[in-house]
N, C-alpha and C positions, 0 to 999 in steps of 0.2 A: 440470212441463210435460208436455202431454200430446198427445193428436193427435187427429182429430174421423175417425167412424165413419159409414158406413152399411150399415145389416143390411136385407137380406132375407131371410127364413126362412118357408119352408111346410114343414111336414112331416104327416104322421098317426102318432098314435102308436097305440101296439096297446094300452096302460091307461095308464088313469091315475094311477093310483096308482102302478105301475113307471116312470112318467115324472119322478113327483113323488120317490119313493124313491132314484129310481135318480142325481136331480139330488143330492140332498141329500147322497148317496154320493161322488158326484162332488167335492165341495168340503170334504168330511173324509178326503180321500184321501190319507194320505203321500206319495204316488208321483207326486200333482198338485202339490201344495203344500208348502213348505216348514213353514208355519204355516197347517193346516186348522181349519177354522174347524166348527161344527157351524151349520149356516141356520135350517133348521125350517122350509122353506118345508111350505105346505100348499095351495096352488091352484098354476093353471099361470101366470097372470095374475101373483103373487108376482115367481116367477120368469122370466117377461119382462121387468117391470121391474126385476127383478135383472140381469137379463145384457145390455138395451138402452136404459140409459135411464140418463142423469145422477140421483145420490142426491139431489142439491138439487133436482132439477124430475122427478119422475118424470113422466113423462108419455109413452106411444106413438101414435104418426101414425097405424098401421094397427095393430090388435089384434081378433081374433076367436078363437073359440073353438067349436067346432061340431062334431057326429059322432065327436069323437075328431082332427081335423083343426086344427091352430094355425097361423094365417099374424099376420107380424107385420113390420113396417117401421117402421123409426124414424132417425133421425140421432141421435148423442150425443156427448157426449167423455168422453175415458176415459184412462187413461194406454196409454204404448206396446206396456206386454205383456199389455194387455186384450183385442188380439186373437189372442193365443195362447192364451188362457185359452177362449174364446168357441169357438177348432176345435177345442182337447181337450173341450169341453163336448161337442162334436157326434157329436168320436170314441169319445167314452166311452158315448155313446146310442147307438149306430149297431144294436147289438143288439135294441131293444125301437122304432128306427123302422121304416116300414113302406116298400115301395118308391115311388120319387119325392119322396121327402123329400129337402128341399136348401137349401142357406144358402148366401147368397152374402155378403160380408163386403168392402166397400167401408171403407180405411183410407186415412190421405191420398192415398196412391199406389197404384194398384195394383188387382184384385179376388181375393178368396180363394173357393175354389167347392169344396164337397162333395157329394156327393149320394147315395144310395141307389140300385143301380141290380142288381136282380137276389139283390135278400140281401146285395149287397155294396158294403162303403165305393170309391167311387169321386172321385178326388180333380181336380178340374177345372183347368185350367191358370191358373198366377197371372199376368195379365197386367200386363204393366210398360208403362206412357205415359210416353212422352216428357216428359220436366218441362222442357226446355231451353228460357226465354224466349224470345219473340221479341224485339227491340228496338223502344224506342218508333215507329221509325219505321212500323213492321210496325201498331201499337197504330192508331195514327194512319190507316193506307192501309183497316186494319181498318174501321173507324169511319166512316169521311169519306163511305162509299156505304152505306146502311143494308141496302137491297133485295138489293148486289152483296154485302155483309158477310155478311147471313144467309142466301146462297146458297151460300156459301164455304165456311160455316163449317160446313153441314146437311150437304154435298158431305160437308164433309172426315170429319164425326161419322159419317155411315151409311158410310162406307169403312169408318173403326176398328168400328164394329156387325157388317159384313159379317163382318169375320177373328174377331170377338169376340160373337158372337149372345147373349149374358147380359147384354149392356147394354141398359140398357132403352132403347124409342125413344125418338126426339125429338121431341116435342111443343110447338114456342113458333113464335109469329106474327111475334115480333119483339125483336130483340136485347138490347130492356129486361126482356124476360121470360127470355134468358141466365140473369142469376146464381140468380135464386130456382129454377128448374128443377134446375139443379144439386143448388142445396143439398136439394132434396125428393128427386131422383132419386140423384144419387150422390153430394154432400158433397166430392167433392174439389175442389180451387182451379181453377175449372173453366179459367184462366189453361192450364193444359198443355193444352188439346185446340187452343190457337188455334195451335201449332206443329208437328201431324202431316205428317210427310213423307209 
């Protein structure tokens, strides 16, 4: 059993080859893993969809590569300490990224946020969402005005944006375009954002 992800990640790195090296390092490390494995990755691209992307479907949503510059967004699932694996990845780079480099690590609950800020790892606050259902009746009063619903709901999401500016905006016209937003933008059971006090 496992738990579904989403990544953000821009970073610049300073080589390539220290990037490629320095991953490879990272995953035959005793001090990482119990049972290191040796990769062999050889492109950066490899290891994107190494570290964001289901083995059965590789596949990334955003991938580029350019100047030395990797931006990459994906959704995936992964098991539960796939995202502990993913910030030691980040912490173990932090030396050969460049400034402004930052991952942000949407896990069912929750955002994980790193970033490079000055030479130095800077660890961004984990924000914890309320999961606490609403009851059907709430579902229901939701629902019953579409126009009143997605006024409610945009209200309540740019409140949590305001205290938490790493969420990306909201972008939908209308309440049927809810769940897919979700899943594109942040993957989690977008169900908790309909109970923000």
């Amino acid at each position: 059993m496992g738990q579904c992800y989403w990544i953000n990640l821009e970073i610049k790195i300073k080589n390539e080859k220290n990037f490629i090296d320095k991953t490879n390092q990272f995953f035959n490390d005793k001090s990482q893993f119990s049972e290191p494995a040796e990769m062999g990755f050889t492109n950066v691209e490899q290891i994107m969809l190494h570290m964001f992307a289901e083995p059965s479907y590789r596949h990334l949503e955003e991938f580029s590569y350019e100047n030395n510059k990797i931006i990459c967004n994906n959704g995936f699932d992964a098991s539960y300490g796939w995202g502990d694996v993913i910030t030691n990845w980040f912490i173990y780079l932090q030396s050969i990224l460049e400034d402004g480099s930052k991952i942000y690590i949407y896990p069912d609950t929750g955002v994980i946020h790193y970033e490079i800020v000055n030479g130095t790892l800077v660890e961004g606050q984990d924000i914890q969402i309320d999961t606490d259902y609403p009851d059907f009746e709430d579902f229901e009063k939701f629902y019953s005005n579409e126009e009143e619903g997605l006024k409610g709901f945009t209200k309540q999401y740019n409140e949590l944006r305001e205290k938490n500016p790493e969420l990306p905006k909201l972008e939908i016209e209308s309440l049927d375009e809810l769940t897919d937003w979700f899943d594109e933008n942040l993957n989690p059971d977008y169900e908790y954002f309909l109970n923000i006090n």
